[in-house]
C-alpha positions as CSV (number, residue, x, y, z in Angstrom):
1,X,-33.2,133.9,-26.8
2,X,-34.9,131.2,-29.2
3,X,-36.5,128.3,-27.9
4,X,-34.1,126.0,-29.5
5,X,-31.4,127.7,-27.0
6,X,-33.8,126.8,-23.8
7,X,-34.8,123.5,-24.2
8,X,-33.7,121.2,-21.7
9,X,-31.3,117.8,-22.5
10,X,-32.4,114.8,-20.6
11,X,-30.4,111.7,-19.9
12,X,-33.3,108.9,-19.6
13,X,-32.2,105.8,-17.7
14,X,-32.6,102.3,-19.4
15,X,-33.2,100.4,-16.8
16,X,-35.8,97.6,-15.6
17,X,-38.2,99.5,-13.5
18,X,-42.4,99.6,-14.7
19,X,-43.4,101.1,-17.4
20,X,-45.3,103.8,-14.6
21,X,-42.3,104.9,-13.7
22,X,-40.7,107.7,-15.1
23,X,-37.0,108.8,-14.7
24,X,-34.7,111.2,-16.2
25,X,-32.1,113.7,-15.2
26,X,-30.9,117.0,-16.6
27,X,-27.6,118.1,-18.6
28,X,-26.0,121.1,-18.5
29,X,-27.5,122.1,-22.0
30,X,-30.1,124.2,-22.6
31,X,-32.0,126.8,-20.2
32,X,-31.2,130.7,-19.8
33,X,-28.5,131.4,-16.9
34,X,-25.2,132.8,-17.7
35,X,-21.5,131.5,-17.4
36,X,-20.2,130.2,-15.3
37,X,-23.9,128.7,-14.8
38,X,-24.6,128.0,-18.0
39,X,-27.2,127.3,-19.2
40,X,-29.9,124.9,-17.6
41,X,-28.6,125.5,-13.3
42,X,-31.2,124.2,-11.7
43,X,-29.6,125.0,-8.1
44,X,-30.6,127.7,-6.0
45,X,-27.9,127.0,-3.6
46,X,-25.4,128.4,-6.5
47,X,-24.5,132.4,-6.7
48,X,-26.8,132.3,-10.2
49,X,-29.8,134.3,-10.5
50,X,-32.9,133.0,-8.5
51,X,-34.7,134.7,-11.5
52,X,-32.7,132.8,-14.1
53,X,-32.6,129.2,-12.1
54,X,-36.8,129.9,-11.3
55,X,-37.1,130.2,-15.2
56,X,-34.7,126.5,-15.7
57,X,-37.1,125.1,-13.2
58,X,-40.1,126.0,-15.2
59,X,-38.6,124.7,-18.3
60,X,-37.6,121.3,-17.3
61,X,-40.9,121.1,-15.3
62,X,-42.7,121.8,-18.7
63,X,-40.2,119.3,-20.6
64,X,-40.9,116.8,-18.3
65,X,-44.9,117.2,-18.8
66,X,-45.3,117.8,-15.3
67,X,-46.6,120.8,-13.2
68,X,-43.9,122.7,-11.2
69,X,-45.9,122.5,-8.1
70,X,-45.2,118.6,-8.7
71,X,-41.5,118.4,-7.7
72,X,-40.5,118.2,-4.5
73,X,-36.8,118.8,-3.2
74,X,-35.0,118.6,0.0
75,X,-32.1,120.7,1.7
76,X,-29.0,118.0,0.8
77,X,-26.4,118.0,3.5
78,X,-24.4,115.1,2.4
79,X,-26.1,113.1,4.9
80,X,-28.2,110.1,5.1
81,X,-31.6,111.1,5.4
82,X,-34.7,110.3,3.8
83,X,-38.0,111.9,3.4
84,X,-41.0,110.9,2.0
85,X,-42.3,113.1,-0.7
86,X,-45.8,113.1,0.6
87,X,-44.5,115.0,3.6
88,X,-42.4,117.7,1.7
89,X,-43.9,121.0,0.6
90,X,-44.6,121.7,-3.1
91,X,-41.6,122.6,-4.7
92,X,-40.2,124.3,-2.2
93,X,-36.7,125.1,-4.4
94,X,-33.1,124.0,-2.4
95,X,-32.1,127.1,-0.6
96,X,-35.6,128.0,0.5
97,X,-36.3,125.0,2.5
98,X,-35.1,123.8,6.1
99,X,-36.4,120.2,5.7
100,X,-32.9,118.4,5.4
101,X,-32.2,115.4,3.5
102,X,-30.1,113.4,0.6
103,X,-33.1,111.3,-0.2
104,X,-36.9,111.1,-1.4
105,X,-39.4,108.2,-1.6
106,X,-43.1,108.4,-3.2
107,X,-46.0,106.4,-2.9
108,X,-48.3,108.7,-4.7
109,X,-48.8,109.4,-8.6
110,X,-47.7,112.5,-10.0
111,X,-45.5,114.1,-7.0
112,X,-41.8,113.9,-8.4
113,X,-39.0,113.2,-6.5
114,X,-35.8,115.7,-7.1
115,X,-31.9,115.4,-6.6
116,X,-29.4,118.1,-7.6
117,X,-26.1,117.0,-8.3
118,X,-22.6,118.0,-9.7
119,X,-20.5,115.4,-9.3
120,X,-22.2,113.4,-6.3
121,X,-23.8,110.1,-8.1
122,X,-27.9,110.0,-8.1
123,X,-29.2,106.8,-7.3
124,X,-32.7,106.5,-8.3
125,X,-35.0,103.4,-7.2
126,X,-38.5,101.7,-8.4
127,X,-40.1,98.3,-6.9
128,X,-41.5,95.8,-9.7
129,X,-45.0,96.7,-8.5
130,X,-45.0,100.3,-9.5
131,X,-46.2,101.6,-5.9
132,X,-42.9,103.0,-4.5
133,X,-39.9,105.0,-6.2
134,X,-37.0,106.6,-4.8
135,X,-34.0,109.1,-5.5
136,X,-30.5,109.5,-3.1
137,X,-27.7,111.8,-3.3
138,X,-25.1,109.2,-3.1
139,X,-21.7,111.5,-2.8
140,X,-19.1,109.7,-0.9
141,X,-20.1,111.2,2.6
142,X,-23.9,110.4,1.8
143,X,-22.8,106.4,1.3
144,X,-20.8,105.7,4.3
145,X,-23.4,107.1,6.0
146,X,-26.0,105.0,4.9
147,X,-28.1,106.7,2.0
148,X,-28.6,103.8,-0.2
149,X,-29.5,101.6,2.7
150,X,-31.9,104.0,4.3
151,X,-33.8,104.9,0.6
152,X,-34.3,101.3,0.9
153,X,-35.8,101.0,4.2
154,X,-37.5,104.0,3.3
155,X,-38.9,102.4,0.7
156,X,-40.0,99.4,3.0
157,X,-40.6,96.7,-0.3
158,X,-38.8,93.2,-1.0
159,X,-35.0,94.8,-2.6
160,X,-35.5,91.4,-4.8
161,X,-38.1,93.6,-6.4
162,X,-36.5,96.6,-6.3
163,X,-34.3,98.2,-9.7
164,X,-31.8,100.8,-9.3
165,X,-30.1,103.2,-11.7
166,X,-26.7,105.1,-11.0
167,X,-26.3,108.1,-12.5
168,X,-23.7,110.4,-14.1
169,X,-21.1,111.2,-11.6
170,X,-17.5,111.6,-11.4
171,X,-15.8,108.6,-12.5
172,X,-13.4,106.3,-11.0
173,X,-11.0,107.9,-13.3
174,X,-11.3,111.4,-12.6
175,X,-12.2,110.9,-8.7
176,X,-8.5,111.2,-6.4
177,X,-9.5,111.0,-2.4
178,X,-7.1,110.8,0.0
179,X,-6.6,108.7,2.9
180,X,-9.4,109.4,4.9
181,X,-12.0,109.4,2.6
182,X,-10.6,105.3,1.5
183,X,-11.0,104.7,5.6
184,X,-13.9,106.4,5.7
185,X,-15.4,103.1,3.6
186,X,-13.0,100.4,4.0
187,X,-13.4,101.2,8.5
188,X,-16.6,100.1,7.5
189,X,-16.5,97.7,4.9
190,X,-12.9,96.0,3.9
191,X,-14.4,94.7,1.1
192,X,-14.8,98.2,-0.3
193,X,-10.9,98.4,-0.7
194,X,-10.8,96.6,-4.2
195,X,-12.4,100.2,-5.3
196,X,-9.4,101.9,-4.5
197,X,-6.5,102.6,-6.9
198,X,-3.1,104.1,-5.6
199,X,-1.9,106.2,-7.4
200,X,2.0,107.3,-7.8
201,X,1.6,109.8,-4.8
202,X,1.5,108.9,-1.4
203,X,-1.9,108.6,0.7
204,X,-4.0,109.8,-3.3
205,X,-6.5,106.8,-4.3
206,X,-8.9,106.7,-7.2
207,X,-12.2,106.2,-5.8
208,X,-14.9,104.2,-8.3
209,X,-18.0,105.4,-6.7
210,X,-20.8,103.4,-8.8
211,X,-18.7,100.2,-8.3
212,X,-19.0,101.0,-4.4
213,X,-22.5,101.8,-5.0
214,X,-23.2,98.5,-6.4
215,X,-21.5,96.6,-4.1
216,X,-23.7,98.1,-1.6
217,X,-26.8,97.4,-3.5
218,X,-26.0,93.6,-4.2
219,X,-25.4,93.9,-0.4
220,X,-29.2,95.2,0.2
221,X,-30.5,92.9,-2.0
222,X,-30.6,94.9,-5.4
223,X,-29.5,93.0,-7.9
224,X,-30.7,95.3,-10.9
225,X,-28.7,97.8,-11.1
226,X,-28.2,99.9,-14.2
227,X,-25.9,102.2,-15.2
228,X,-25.2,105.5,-17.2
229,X,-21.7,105.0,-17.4
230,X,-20.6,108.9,-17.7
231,X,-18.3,110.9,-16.2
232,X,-19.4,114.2,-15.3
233,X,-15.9,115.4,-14.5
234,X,-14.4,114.9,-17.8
235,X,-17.7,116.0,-19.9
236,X,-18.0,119.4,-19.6
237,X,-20.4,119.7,-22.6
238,X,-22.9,117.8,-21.0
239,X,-22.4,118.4,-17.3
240,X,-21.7,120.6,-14.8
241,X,-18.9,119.4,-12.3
242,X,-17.7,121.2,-9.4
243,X,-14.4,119.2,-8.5
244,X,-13.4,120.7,-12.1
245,X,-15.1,123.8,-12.1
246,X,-15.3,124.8,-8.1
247,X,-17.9,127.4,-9.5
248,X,-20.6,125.7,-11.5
249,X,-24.3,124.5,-11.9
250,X,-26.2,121.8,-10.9
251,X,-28.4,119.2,-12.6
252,X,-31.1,117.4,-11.4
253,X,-32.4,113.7,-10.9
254,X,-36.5,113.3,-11.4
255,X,-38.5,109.9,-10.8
256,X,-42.1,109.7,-10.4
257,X,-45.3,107.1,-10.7
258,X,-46.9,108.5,-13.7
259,X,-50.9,109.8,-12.9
């Protein structure tokens, strides 16, 4: 396989955090494993090939200019939790790790904070100062519970100061819930109702997650918010989605102070 088939595509986020900060998040395209995993899986929680997602890793790792032994991941459970990358192991892959979480905040140069996705929204965070960044697995569950929120806490700087960046993710026209997951945020929030559509069937909703993401920022205190703006559901070039593909990849979120 030629390198041209292996490299990595990176989404970078334009968005108002430091120039220290560095961000990006993988695509579907490039890297070695096989359909229906192809080509750069980068989770090892899939049925792929450890072999083939340990080779992904150490090509977006490369890619990235970083060392391998730099990232740091968590066990996601679609939960709120947060840890602090300082306290994780050194890239310990998903799958091989009992530390749960959904989110990651760094205080120290070089150690790079990592979110695998496939249709659940990344949120990644940086303060003004350059000192703090952090990265959520926002999926519906993850933001009723509080992951947003708690990142911030986490984070424990002036959300003023604070810009955010939503990632690719299924979009509000692609994403049908049913009642409970509309209760699930409205129980909570009524104001969160405007982000539900009906549709023609009885109890289905379009959900618009980075709307209800942004709500909850502004709500924090985080006014900055950018946005990528794609749809992971209907792009299957670029990105792996399981709500279409039930059987698929993952892609990953990185931010990190630069050394």
């Amino acid at each position: 396989m030629s390198a041209n088939n292996v490299l990595p595509g990176f989404i970078r986020p334009v968005w108002s955090a430091p120039a220290c900060v560095q961000a990006a998040i993988t695509t579907r395209q490039g890297g070695v494993s096989r359909a229906p995993f192809d080509g750069l899986n980068l989770g090892y929680a899939t049925a792929d090939r450890r072999e083939d997602v340990a080779e992904n890793e150490r090509i977006t790792a490369a890619a990235l200019g970083v060392g391998a032994d730099a990232l740091r991941w968590v066990y996601q459970v679609h939960g709120a939790g947060v840890q602090a990358a300082e306290s994780l192991p050194s890239n310990t892959p998903l799958g091989a790790t009992g530390i749960e979480g959904d989110a990651i905040v760094c205080r120290t140069a070089g150690m790079v904070c990592g979110i695998k996705v496939a249709d659940c929204m990344p949120v990644l965070f940086a303060d003004d100062d350059g000192c703090c960044v952090g990265a959520a697995h926002a999926g519906w569950r993850g933001m009723v519970a509080g992951v947003i929120e708690n990142t911030l806490q986490r984070m424990a700087v002036d959300p003023a100061r604070v810009s955010a960046w939503l990632g690719p993710c299924i979009g509000p026209a692609a994403f049908e819930v049913g009642d409970d997951v509309r209760e699930a945020f409205v129980s909570g929030d009524a104001g969160a109702a405007q982000h539900f559509l009906a549709r023609s069937t009885p109890g289905k909703f379009l959900c618009d997650l980075p709307a209800i993401a942004r709500q909850r920022l502004a709500r924090a205190g985080v006014t900055r918010v950018a946005a990528s703006g794609a749809c992971t559901y209907s792009d299957a070039t670029r990105f792996f989605s399981h709500r279409r593909d039930r059987v698929t990849g993952r892609m990953a979120a990185f931010v990190w102070l630069a050394p």
